[in-house]
VOMITOR-219481 format. One record per residue: residue number from 1; residue in one letter; x, y, z of N, C-alpha, C, O in turn. Coordinates in steps of 0.2 Angstrom, whole numbers. Layout:
// residues N
ATOM    k  r   n.xx   n.yy   n.zz  ca.xx  ca.yy  ca.zz   c.xx   c.yy   c.zz   o.xx   o.yy   o.zz
ATOM  NUM  a      X      Y      Z      X      Y      Z      X      Y      Z      X      Y      Z
...
***
This chain:
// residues 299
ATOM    k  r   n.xx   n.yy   n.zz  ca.xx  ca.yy  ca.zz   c.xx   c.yy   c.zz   o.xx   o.yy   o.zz
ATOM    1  x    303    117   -190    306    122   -185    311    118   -181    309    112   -179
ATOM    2  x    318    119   -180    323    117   -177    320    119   -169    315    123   -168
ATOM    3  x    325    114   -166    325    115   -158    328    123   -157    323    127   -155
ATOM    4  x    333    126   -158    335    131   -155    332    138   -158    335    143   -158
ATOM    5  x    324    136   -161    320    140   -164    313    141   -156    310    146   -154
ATOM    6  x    315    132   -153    308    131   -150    309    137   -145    314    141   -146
ATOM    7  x    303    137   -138    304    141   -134    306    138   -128    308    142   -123
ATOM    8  x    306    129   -127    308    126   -122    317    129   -124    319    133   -120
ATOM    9  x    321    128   -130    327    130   -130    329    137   -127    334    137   -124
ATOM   10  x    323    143   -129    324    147   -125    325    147   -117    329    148   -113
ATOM   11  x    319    144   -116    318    142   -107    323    140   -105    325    141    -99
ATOM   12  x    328    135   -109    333    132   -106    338    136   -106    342    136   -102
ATOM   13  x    340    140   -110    345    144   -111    344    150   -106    349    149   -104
ATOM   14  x    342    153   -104    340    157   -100    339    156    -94    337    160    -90
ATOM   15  x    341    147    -92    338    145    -84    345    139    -85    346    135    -81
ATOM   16  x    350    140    -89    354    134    -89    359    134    -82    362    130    -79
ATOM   17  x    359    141    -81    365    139    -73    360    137    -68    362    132    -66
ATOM   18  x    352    139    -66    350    134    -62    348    127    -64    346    122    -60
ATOM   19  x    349    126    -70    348    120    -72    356    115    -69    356    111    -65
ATOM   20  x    361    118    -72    367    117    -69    369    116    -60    373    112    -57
ATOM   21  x    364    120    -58    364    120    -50    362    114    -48    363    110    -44
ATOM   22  x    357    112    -53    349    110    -48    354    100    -49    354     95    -45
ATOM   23  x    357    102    -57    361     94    -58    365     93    -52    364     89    -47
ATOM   24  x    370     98    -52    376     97    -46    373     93    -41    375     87    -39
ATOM   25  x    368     98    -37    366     95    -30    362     88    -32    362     84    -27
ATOM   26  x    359     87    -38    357     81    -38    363     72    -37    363     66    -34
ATOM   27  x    368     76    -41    373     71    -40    377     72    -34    380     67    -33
ATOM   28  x    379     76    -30    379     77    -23    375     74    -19    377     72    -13
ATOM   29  x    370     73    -22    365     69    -15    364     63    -16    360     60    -12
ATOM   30  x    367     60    -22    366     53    -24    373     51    -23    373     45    -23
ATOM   31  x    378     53    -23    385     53    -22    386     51    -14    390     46    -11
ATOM   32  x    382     55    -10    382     55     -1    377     47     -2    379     42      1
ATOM   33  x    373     47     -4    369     41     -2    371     35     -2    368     29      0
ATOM   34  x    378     37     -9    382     29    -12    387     26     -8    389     21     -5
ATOM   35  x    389     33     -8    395     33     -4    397     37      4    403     38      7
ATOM   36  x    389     39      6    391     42     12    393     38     19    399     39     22
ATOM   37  x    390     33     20    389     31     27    397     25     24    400     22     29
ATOM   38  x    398     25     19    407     20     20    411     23     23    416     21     25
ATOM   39  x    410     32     21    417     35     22    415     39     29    419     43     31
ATOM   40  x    410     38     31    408     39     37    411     33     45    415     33     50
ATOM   41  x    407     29     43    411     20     45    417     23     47    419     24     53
ATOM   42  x    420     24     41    430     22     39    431     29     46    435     29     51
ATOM   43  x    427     34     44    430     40     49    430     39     56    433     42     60
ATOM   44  x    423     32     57    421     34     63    428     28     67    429     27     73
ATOM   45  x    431     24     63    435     19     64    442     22     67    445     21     72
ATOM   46  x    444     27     61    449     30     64    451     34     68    456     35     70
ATOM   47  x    444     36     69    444     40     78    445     34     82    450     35     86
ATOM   48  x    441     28     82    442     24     87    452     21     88    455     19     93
ATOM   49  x    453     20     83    460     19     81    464     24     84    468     21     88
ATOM   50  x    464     31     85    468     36     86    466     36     96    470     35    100
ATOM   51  x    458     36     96    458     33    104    461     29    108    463     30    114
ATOM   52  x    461     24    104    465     18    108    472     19    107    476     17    111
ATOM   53  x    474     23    102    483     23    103    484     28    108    489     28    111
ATOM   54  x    479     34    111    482     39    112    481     38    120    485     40    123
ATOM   55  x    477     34    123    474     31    130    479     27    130    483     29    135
ATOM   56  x    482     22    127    485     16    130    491     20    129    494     16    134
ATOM   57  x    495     23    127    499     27    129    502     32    133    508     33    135
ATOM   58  x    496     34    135    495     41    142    499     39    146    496     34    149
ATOM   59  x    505     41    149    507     42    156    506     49    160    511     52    158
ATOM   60  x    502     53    163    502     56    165    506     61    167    506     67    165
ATOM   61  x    511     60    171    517     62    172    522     65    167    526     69    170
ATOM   62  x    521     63    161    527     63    157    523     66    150    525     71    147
ATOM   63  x    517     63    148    516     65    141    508     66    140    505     64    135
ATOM   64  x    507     71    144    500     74    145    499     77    141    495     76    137
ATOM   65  x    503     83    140    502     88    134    503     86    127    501     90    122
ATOM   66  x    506     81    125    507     76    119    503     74    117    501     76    111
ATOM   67  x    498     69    121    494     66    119    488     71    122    484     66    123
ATOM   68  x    486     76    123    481     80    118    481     84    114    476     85    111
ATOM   69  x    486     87    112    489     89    105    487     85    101    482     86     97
ATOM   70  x    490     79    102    486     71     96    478     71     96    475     72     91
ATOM   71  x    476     71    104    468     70    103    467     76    101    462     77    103
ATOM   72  x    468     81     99    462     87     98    462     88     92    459     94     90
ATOM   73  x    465     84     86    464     83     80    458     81     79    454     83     75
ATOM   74  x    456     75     83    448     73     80    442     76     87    444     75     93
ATOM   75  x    436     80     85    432     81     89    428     76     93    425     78     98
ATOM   76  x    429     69     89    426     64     92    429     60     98    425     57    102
ATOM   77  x    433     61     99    438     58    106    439     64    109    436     64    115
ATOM   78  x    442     69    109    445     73    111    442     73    120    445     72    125
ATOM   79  x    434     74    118    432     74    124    432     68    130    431     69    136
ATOM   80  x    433     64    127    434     58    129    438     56    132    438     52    137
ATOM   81  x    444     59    130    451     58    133    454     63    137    459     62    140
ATOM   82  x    451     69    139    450     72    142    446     70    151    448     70    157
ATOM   83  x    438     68    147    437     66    154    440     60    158    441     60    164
ATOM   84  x    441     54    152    446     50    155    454     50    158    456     45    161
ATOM   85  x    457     56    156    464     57    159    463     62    168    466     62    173
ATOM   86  x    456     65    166    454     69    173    454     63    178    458     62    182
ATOM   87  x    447     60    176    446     55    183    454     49    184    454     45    189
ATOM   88  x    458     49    180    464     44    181    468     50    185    470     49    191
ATOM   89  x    468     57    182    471     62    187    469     64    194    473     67    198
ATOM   90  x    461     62    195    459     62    202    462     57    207    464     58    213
ATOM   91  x    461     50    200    463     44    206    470     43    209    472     42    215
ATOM   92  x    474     45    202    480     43    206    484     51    209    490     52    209
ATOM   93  x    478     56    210    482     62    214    487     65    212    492     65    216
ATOM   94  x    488     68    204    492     70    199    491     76    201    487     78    197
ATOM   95  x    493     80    204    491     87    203    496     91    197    494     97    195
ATOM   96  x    500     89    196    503     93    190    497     91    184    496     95    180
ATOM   97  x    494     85    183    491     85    177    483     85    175    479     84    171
ATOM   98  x    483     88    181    474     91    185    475     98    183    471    102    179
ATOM   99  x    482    100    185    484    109    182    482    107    175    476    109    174
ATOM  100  x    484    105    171    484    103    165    476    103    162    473    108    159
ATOM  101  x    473     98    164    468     96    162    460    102    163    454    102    160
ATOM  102  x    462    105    167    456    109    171    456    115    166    451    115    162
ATOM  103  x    459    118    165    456    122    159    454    120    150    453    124    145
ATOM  104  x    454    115    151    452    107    144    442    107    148    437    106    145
ATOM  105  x    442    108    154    436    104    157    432    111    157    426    112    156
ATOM  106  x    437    114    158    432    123    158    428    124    150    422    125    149
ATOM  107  x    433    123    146    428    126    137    426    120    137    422    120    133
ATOM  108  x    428    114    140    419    108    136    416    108    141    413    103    142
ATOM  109  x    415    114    145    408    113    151    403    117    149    398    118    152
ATOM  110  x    406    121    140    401    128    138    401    126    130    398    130    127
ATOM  111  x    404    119    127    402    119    121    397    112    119    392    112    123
ATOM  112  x    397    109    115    394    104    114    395     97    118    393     92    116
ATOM  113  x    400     99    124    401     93    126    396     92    133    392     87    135
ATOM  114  x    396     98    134    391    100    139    385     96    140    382     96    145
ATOM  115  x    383     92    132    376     88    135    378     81    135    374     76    133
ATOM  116  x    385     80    137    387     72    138    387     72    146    391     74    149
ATOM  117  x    381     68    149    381     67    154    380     61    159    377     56    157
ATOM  118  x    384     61    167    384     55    171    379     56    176    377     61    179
ATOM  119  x    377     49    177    373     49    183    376     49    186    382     48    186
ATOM  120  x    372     52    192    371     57    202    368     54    205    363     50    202
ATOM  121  x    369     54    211    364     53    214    359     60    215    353     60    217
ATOM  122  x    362     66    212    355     71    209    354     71    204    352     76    201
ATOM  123  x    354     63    200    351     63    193    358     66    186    364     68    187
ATOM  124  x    355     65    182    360     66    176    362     73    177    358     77    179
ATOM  125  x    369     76    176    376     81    177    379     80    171    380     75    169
ATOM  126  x    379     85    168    385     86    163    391     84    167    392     86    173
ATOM  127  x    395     78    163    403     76    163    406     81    165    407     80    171
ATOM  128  x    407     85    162    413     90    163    414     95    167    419     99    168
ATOM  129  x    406     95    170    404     99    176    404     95    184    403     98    189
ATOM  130  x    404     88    182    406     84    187    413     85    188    415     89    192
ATOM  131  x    416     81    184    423     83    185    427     89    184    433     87    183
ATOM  132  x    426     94    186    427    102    188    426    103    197    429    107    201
ATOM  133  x    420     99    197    420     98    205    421     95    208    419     97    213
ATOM  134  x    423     90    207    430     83    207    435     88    208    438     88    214
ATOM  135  x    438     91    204    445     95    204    444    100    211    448    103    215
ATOM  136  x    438    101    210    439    109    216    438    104    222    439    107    227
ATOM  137  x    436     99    224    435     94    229    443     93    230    445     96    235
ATOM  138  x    448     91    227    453     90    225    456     97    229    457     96    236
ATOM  139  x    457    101    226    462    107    226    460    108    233    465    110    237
ATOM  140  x    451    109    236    451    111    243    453    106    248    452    108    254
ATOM  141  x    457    100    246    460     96    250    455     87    251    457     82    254
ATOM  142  x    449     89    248    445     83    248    448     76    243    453     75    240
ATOM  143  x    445     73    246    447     66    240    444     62    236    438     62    238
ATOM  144  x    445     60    233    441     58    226    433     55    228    431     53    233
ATOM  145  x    429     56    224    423     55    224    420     54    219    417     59    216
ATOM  146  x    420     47    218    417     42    212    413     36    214    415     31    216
ATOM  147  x    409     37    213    404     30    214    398     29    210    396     35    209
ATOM  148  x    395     25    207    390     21    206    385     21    211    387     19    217
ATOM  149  x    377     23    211    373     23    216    372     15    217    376     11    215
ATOM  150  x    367     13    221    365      7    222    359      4    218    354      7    216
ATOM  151  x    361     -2    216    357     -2    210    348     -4    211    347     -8    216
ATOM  152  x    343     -1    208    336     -5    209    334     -8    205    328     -8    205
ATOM  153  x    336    -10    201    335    -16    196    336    -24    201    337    -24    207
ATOM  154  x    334    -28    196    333    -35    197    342    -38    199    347    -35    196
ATOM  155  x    343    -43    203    350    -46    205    350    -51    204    345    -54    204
ATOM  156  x    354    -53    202    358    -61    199    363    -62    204    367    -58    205
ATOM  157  x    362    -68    207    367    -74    211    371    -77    207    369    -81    203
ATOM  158  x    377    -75    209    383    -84    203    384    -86    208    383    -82    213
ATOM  159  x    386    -92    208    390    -96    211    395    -97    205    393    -97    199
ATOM  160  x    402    -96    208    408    -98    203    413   -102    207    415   -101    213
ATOM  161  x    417   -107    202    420   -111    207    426   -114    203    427   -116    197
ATOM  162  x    431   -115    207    437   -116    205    440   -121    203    436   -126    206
ATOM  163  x    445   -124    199    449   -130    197    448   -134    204    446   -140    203
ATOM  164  x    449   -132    210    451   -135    215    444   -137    219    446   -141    223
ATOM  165  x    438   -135    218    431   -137    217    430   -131    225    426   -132    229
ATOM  166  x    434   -126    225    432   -121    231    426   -116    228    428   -111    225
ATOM  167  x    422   -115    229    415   -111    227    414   -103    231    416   -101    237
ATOM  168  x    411    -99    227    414    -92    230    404    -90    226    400    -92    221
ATOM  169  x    404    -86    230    397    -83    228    396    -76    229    398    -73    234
ATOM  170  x    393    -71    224    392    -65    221    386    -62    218    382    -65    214
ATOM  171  x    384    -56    221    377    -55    217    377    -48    213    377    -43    216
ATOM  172  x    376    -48    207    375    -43    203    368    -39    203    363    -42    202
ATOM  173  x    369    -32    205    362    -29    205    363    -25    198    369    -24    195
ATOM  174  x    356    -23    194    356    -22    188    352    -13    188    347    -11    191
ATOM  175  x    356     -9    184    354     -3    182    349     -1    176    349      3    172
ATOM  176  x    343     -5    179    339     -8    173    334     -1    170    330     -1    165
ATOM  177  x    334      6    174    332     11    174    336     14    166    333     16    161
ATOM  178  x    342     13    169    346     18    163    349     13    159    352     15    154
ATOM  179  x    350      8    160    351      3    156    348     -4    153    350    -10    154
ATOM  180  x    339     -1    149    335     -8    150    340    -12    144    341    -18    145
ATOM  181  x    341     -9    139    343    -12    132    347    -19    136    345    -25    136
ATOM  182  x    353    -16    139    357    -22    141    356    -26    145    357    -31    145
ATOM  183  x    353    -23    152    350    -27    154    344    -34    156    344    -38    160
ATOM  184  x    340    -31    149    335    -38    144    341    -44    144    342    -48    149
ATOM  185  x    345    -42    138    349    -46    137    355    -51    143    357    -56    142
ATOM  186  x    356    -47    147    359    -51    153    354    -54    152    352    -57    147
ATOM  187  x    348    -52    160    343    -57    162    341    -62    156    339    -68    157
ATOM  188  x    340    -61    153    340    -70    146    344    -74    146    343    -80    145
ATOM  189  x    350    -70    147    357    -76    147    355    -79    152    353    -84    150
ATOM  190  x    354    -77    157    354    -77    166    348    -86    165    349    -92    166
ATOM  191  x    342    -82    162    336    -87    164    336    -93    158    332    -98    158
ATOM  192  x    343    -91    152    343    -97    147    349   -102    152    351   -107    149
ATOM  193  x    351   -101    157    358   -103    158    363   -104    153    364   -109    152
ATOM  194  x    366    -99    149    370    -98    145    377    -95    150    383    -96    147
ATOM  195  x    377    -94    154    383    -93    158    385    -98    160    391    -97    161
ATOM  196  x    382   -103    163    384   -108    167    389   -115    162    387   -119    157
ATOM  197  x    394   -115    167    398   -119    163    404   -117    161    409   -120    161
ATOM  198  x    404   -109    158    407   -105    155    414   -102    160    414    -99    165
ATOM  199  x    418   -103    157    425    -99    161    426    -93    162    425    -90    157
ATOM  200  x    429    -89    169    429    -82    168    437    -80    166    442    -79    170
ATOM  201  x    437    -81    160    445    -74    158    447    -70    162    444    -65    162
ATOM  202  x    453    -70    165    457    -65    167    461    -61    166    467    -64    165
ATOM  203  x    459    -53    164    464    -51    159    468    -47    166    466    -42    170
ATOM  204  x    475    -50    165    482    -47    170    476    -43    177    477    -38    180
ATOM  205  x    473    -47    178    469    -47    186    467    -43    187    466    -41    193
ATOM  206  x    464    -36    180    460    -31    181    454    -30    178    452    -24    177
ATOM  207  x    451    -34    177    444    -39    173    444    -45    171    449    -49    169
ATOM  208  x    438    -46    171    436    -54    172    432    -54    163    433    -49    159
ATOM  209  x    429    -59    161    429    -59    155    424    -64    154    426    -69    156
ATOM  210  x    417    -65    151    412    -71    156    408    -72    148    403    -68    148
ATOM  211  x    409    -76    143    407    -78    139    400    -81    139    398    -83    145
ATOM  212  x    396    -81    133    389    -83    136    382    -79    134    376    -81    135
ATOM  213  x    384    -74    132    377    -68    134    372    -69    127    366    -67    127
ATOM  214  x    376    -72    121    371    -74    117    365    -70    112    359    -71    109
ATOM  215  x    368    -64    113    362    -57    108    364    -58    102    369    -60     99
ATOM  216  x    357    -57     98    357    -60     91    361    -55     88    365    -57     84
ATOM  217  x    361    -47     89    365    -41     89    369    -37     93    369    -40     98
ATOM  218  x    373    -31     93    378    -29     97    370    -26    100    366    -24     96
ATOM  219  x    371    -27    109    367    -23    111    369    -16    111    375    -15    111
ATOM  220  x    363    -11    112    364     -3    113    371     -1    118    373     -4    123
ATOM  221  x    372      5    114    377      8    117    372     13    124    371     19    123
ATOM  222  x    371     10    130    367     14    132    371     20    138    372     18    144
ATOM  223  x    374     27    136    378     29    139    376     36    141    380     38    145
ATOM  224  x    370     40    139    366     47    139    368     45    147    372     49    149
ATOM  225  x    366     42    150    364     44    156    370     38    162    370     38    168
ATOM  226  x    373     35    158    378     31    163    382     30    169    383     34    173
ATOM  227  x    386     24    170    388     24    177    395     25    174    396     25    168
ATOM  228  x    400     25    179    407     25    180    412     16    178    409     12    182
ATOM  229  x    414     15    176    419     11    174    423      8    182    428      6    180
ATOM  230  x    422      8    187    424      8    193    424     -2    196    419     -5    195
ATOM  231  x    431     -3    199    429     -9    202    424    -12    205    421     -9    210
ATOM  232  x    421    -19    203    415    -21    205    410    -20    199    404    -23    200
ATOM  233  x    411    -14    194    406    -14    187    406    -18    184    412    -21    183
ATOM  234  x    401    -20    181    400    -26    176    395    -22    169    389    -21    170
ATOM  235  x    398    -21    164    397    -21    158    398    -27    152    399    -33    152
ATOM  236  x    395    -20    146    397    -24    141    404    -24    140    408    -22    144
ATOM  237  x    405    -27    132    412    -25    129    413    -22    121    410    -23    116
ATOM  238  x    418    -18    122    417    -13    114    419    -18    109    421    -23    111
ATOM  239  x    419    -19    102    420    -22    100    428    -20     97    429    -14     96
ATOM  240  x    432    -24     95    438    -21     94    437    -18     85    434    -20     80
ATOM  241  x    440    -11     86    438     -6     79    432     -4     78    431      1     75
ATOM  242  x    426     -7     79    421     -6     78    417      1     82    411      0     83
ATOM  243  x    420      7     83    415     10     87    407     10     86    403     10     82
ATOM  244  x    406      9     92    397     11     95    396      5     95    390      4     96
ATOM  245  x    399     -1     94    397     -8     93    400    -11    100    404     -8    103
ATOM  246  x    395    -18    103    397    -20    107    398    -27    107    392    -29    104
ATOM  247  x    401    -34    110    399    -38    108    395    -42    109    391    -40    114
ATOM  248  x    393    -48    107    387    -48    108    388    -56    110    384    -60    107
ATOM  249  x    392    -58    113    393    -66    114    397    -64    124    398    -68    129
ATOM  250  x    399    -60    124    403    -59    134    401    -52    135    399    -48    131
ATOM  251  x    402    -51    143    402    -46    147    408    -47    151    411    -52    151
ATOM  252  x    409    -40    153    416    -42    158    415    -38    164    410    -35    165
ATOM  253  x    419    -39    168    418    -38    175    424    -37    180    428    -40    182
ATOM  254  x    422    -27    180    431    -24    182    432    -26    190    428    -26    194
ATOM  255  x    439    -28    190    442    -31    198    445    -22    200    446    -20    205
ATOM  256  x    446    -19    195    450    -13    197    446     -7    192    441     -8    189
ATOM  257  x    447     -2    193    446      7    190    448      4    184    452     -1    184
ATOM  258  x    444      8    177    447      9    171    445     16    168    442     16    163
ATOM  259  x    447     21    171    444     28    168    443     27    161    437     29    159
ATOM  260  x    447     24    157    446     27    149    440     21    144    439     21    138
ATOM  261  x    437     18    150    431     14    147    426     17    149    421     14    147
ATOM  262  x    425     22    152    418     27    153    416     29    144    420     31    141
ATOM  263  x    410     29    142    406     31    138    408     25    131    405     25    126
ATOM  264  x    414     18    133    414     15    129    411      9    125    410      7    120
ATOM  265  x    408      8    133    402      2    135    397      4    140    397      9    143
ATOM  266  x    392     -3    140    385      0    142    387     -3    150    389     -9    152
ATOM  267  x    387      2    155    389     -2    162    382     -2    165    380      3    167
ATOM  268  x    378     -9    166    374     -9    168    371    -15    174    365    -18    174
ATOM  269  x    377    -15    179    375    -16    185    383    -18    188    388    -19    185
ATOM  270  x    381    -19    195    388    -18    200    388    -23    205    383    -25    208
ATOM  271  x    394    -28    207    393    -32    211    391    -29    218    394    -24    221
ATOM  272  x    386    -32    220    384    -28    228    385    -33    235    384    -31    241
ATOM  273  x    386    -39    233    389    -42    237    396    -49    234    397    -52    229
ATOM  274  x    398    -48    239    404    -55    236    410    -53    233    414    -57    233
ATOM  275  x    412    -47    230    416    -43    227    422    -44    229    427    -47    225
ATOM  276  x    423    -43    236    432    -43    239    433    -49    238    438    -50    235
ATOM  277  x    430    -55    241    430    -63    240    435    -66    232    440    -69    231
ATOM  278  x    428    -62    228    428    -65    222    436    -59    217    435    -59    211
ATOM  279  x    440    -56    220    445    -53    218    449    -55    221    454    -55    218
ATOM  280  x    450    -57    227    457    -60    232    457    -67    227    463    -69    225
ATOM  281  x    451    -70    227    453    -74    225    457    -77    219    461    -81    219
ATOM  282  x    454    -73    212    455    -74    208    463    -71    206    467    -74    203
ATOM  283  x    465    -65    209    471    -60    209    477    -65    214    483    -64    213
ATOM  284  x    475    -69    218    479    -71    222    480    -80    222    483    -84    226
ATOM  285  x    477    -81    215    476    -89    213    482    -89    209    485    -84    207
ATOM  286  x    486   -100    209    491   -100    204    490    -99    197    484    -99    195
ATOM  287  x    495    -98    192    490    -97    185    487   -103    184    482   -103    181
ATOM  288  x    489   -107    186    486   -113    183    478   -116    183    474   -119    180
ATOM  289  x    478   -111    191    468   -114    192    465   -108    189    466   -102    188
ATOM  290  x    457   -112    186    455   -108    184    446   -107    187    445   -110    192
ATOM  291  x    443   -104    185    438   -103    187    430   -103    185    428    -99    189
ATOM  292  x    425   -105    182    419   -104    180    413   -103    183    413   -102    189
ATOM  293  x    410   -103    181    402   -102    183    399   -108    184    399   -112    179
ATOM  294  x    396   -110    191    393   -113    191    386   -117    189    385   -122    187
ATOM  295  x    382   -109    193    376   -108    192    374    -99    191    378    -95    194
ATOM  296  x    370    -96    189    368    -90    191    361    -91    187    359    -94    182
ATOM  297  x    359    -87    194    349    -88    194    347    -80    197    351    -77    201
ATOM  298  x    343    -78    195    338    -72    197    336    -72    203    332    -76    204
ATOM  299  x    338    -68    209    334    -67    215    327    -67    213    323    -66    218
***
């Protein structure tokens, strides 16, 4: 008996488009598995690439509507750059680009943006429902209203001290609630003395820069529920190109606001004493002195 006498030949001829179906998705699904997560990576790269050109570009004044034209090609930024052009438009009192931004803030307050949210003091708020009422604070003649609650985690004392042997002292309180991932990893730096010794970086006197933190991997992005990017924050650092990654050897530490580092990095505590000190000083030093860590220890 030949094959195309048997009845499997029959069954097969009678079933060959689901057989043909059933092949496809099989090599569709081996195909995602070979090559999904590279072309995912690469995708997730070039949203990061397209964010950083379209932020560090922003003048509000002049090219707001440009650059979100640009962002709203990629869904992964978009909202991003929105929330961060809003609170830059809070701060520095742009009302032509608050007009702009505020109906951008209305349709992601009812899509999927709506469950990206910041800490309150009445607890986690949708982003974009915060900054709506920010704007209507704004428009009723209020004025900005941004802060960081008070931290109840655990506090770190530095001592940091200058080329000229002048010493200045500072304490970080930690947001060890909404941010334990990163803040294990401090407090280890802290209790191995890894910081001590270490120089602080100053980038053009709007962050500090404080090598030392020593994680075997990038720690978590912990941002569901996070604080503000604001003067006196002490976070992680993004890694360059790498979105969701963070580095895993410094922390930096902002002398000023940076709106468009919100949701970048894990902000997971605030200087709560020492701050003014430790900014006059560094911002008002010759270039030539420099500065380090002393010591820092755990209250």
């Amino acid at each position: 008996m030949e094959f195309e006498d048997t009845p499997l030949f029959d069954w097969l001829k009678k079933n060959r488009l689901f057989l043909l179906v059933l092949l496809l998705g099989i090599l569709a699904m081996a195909a995602n598995e070979r090559f999904g997560p590279s072309l995912r990576n690469g995708k997730l790269t070039e949203s990061w690439s397209l964010f950083q050109t379209v932020t560090n570009g922003l003048i509000l004044d002049e090219n707001l509507a440009s650059t979100l034209q640009l962002a709203r090609e990629d869904d992964r930024i978009f909202p991003w750059v929105v929330f961060g052009a809003t609170k830059a438009a809070l701060l520095q009192n742009s009302t032509m680009a608050l007009a702009t931004l505020k109906p951008e803030l209305e349709a992601l307050s009812t899509g999927d943006a709506a469950n990206w949210k910041i800490a309150s003091p009445e607890g986690p708020v949708p982003l974009a429902s915060f900054l709506l009422q920010r704007v209507a604070e704004r428009e009723a003649g209020g004025s900005k209203v941004f802060h960081n609650p008070e931290p109840q985690g655990s506090h770190v004392k530095f001592v940091v001290s200058d080329s000229l042997e002048t010493s200045y002292e500072f304490t970080v309180g930690l947001f060890e609630d909404s941010a334990p991932g990163s803040s294990a990893v401090f407090l280890a730096a802290v209790e191995a003395g890894s910081f001590n010794g270490m120089a602080l970086e100053s980038f053009a006197g709007r962050t500090l820069k404080l090598k030392g933190l020593g994680a075997e991997t990038s720690p978590p992005l912990e941002r569901d529920f996070g604080y503000f990017h604001l003067a006196g924050a002490v976070s992680m650092i993004p890694k360059p190109s790498v979105p969701g990654e963070q580095e895993v050897d410094a922390i930096q530490i902002l002398l000023e606001d940076n709106s468009f580092a919100d949701g970048q990095a894990t902000v997971f505590g605030v200087i709560t004493e020492g701050f003014a000190e430790l900014k006059t000083a560094i911002t008002g030093a010759d270039p030539e002195i420099t500065f380090s860590v002393t010591s820092a220890a755990i209250l």
